[in-house]
C-alpha positions as CSV (number, residue, x, y, z in Angstrom):
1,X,-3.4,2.0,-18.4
2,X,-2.5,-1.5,-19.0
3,X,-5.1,-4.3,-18.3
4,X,-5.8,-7.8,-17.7
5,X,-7.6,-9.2,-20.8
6,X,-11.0,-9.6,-20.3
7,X,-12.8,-12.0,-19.3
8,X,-10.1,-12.6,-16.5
9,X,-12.3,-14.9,-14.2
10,X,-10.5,-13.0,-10.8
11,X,-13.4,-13.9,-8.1
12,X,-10.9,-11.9,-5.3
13,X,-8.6,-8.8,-4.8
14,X,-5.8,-8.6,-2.5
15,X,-5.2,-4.8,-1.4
16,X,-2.0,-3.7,0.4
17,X,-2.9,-0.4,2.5
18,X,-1.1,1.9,3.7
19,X,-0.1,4.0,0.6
20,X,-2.0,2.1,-1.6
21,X,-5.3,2.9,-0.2
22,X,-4.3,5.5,2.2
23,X,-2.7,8.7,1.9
24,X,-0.1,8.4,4.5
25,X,1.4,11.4,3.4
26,X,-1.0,13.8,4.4
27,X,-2.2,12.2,7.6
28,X,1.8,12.4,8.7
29,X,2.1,16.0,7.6
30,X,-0.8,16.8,9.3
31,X,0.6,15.1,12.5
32,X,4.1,17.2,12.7
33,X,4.6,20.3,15.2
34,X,3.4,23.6,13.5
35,X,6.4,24.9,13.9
36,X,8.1,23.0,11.2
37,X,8.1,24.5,7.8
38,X,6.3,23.0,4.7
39,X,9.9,22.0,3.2
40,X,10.8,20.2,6.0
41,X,8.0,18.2,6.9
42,X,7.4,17.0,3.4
43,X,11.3,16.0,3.3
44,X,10.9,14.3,6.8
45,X,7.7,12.4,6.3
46,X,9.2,11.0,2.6
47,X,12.4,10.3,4.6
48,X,10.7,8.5,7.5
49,X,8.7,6.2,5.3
50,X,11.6,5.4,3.2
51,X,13.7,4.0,6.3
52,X,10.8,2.1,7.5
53,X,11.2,0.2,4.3
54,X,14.5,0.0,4.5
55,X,14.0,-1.2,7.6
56,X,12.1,-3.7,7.1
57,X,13.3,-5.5,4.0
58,X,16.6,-5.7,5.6
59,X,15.0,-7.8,8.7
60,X,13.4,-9.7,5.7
61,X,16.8,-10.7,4.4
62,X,18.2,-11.3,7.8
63,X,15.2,-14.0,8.4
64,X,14.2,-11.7,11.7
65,X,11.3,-12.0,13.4
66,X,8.3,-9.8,12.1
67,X,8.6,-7.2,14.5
68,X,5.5,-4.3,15.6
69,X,4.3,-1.9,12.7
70,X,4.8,0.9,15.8
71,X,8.3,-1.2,17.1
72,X,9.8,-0.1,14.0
73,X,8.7,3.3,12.7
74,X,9.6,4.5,16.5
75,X,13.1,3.5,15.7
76,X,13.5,4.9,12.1
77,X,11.8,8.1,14.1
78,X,14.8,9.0,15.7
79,X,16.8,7.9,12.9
80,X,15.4,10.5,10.7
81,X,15.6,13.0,13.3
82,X,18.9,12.8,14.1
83,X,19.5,12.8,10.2
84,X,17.2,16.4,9.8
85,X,19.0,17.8,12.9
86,X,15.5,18.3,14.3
87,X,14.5,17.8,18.2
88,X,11.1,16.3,19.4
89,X,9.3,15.6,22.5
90,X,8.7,12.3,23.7
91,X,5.0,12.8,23.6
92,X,5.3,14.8,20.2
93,X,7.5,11.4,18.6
94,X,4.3,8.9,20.7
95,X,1.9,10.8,19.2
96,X,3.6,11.2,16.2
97,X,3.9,7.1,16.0
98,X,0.5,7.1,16.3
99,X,-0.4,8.8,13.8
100,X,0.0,6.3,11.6
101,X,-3.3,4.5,13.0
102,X,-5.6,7.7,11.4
103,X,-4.8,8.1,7.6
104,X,-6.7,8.9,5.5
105,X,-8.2,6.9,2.7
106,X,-6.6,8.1,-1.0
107,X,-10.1,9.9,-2.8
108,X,-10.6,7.6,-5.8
109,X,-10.5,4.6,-3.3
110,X,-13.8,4.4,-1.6
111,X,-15.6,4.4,-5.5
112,X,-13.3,2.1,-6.9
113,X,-14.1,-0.8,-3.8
114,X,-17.5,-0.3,-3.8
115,X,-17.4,-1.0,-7.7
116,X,-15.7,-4.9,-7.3
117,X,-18.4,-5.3,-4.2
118,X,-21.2,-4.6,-6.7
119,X,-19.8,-7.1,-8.9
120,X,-19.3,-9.8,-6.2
121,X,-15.5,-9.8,-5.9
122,X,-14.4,-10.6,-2.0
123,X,-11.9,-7.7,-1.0
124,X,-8.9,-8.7,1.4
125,X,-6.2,-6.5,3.1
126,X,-3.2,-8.1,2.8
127,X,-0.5,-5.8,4.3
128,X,2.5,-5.8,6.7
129,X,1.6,-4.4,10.2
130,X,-0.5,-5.6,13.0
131,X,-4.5,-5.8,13.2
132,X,-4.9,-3.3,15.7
133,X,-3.3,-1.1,13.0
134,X,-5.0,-2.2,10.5
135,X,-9.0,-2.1,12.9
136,X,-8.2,1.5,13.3
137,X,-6.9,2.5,9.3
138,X,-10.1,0.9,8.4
139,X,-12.2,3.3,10.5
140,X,-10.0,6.4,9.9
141,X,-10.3,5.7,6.1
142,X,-14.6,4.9,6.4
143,X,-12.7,2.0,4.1
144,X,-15.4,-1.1,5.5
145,X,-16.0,-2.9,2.1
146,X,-12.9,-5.7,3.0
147,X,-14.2,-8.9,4.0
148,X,-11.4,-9.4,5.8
149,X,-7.9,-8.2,7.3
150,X,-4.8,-10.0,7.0
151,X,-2.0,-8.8,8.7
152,X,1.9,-10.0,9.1
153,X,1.3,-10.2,13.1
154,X,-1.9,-12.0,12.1
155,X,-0.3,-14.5,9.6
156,X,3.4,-14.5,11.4
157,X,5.1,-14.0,8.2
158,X,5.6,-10.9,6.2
159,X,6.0,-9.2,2.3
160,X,7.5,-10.5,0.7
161,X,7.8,-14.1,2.2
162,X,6.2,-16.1,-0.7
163,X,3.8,-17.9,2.3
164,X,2.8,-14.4,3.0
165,X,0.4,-14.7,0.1
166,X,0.3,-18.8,-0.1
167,X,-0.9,-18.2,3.7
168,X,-4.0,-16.0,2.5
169,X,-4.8,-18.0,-0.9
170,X,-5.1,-21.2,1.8
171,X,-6.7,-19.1,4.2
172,X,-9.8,-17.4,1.6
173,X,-9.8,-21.1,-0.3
174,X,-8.8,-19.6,-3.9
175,X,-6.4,-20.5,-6.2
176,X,-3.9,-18.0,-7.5
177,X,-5.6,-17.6,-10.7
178,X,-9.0,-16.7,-9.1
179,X,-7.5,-13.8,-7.6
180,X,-5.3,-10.0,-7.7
181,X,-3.0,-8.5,-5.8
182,X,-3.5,-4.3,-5.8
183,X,-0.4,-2.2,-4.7
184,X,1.7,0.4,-5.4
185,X,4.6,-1.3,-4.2
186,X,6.8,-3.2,-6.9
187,X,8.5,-5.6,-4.9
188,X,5.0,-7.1,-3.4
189,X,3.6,-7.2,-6.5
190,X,6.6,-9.2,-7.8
191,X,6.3,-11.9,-5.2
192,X,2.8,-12.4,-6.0
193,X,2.9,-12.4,-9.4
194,X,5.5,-15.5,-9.1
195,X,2.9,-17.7,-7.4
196,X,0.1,-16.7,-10.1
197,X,-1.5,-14.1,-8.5
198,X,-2.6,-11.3,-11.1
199,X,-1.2,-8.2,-10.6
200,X,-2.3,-4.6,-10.7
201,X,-0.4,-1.6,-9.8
202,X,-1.3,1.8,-8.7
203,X,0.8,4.5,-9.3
204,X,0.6,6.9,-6.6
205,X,3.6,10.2,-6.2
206,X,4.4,8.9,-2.6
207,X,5.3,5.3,-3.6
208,X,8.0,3.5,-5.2
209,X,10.4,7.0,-6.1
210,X,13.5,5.1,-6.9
211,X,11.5,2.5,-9.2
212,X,11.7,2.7,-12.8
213,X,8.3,2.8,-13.4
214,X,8.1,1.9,-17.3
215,X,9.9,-1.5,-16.0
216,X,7.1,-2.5,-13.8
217,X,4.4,-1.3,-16.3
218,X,5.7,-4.1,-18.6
219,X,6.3,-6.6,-16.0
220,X,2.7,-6.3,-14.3
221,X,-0.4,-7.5,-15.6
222,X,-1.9,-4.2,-14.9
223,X,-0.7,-0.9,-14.4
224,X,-2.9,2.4,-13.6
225,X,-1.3,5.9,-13.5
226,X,1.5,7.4,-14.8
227,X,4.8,5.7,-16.1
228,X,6.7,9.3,-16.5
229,X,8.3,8.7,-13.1
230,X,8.1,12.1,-12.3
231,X,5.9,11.1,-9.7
232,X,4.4,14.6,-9.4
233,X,1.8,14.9,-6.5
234,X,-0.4,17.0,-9.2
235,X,-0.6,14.2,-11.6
236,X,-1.8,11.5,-9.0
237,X,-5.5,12.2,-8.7
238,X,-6.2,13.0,-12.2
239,X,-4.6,9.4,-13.3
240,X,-4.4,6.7,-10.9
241,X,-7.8,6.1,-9.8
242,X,-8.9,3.0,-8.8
243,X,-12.3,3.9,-10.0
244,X,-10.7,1.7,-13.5
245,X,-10.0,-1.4,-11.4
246,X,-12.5,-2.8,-12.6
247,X,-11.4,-2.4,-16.4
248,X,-7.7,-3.6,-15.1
249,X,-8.6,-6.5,-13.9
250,X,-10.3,-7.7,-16.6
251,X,-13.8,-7.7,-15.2
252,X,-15.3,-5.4,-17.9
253,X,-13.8,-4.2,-21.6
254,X,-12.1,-0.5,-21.4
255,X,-14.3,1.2,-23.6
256,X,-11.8,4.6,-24.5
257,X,-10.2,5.3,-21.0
């Protein structure tokens, strides 16, 4: 674990979501037809998140529109489809789309808010998406310790647009210093970090699979799990628990973790 030296002074965090907090893998899994084997789903739900990144950085580059968290993972639906040679229902792809409004919450998450709460720190979503998205994640996850939700439909800007985060430093009234942005996402971690924001990753199996992982460890303030880049599923939960955030971001001494 790498950590932000202590006393660090951080008064707020900045969470992304989905993948971060919430285990989207499972929740999608869960959400495919039964008849699909193991193999397949797992290579279809990696697949499917992967385009909707793809997806939406190149927008991002383009200087599109933010367009519907829904909009998009429809598309890259029948993208990946097409791809797997596999044939859905329109209600099995709707519902399927709508899946992605009930994950649930990764398990060392719930511990590891509660934690900065005790300790005062205000807790912000700061993710891509819409708020309706983001309303029902937060009661599929039993996630209510964020003071607030800021979306890219709310905002009307998106990761990694610098005034994304400017937007929501203006918005809370803190300075960059004052405050953290959590993700498991390199490249929203790298904008932040460029305005002053400290920055804390979290390693998790699903995230970041083509990221050289011992790169981001040195350029991050923090960095919790594993820099192997095996990215193992097995090795998640032991490591990257956000029940250290608090030790990351400075607000107490790591005392033999």
């Amino acid at each position: 674990m790498k950590c932000i030296q202590y006393p660090s002074g951080i008064k707020a965090v900045f969470f992304d979501f989905m993948g971060t907090c919430l285990d989207w893998y499972s929740g999608i899994t869960a959400a495919l037809p039964e008849r699909l084997d193991e193999n397949t789903k797992r290579s279809l739900a990696i697949a499917w998140r992967e385009a909707f990144f793809a997806d939406i950085h190149e927008r991002f580059e383009q200087g599109l529109p933010v367009e519907s968290f829904d909009t998009t993972n429809a598309r890259q639906l029948d993208v990946v489809l097409k791809q797997h040679g596999i044939t859905l229902s329109e209600m099995e792809k709707t519902q399927l789309v709508q899946a992605w409004h009930r994950m649930p919450a990764w398990e060392d998450v719930a511990e590891g808010l509660r934690d900065l709460k005790r300790r005062g720190l205000e807790l912000f979503v700061l993710a891509n998406g819409t708020t309706r998205l983001q309303l029902d994640l937060v009661r599929s996850s039993k996630l209510h310790e964020f003071n607030m939700l800021f979306s890219s439909e709310l905002l009307g800007l998106a990761k990694p647009d610098p005034k994304f985060y400017t937007t929501a430093l203006k918005l809370t009234g803190y300075r960059p210093e004052e405050t953290a942005m959590v993700a498991a996402h390199a490249y929203d971690l790298q904008a932040a970090k460029k305005l002053g924001i400290r920055t804390v990753y979290i390693s998790r199996w699903t995230e970041d699979t083509q990221v050289d992982l011992r790169q981001v460890y040195e350029d991050m303030d923090g960095f919790i799990g594993s820099v192997r880049g095996d990215k193992e599923k097995e090795d998640s939960q032991d490591i990257a628990m956000m029940r250290h955030l608090s030790v990351a971001l400075g607000l107490e001494r790591a005392k033999g973790i």
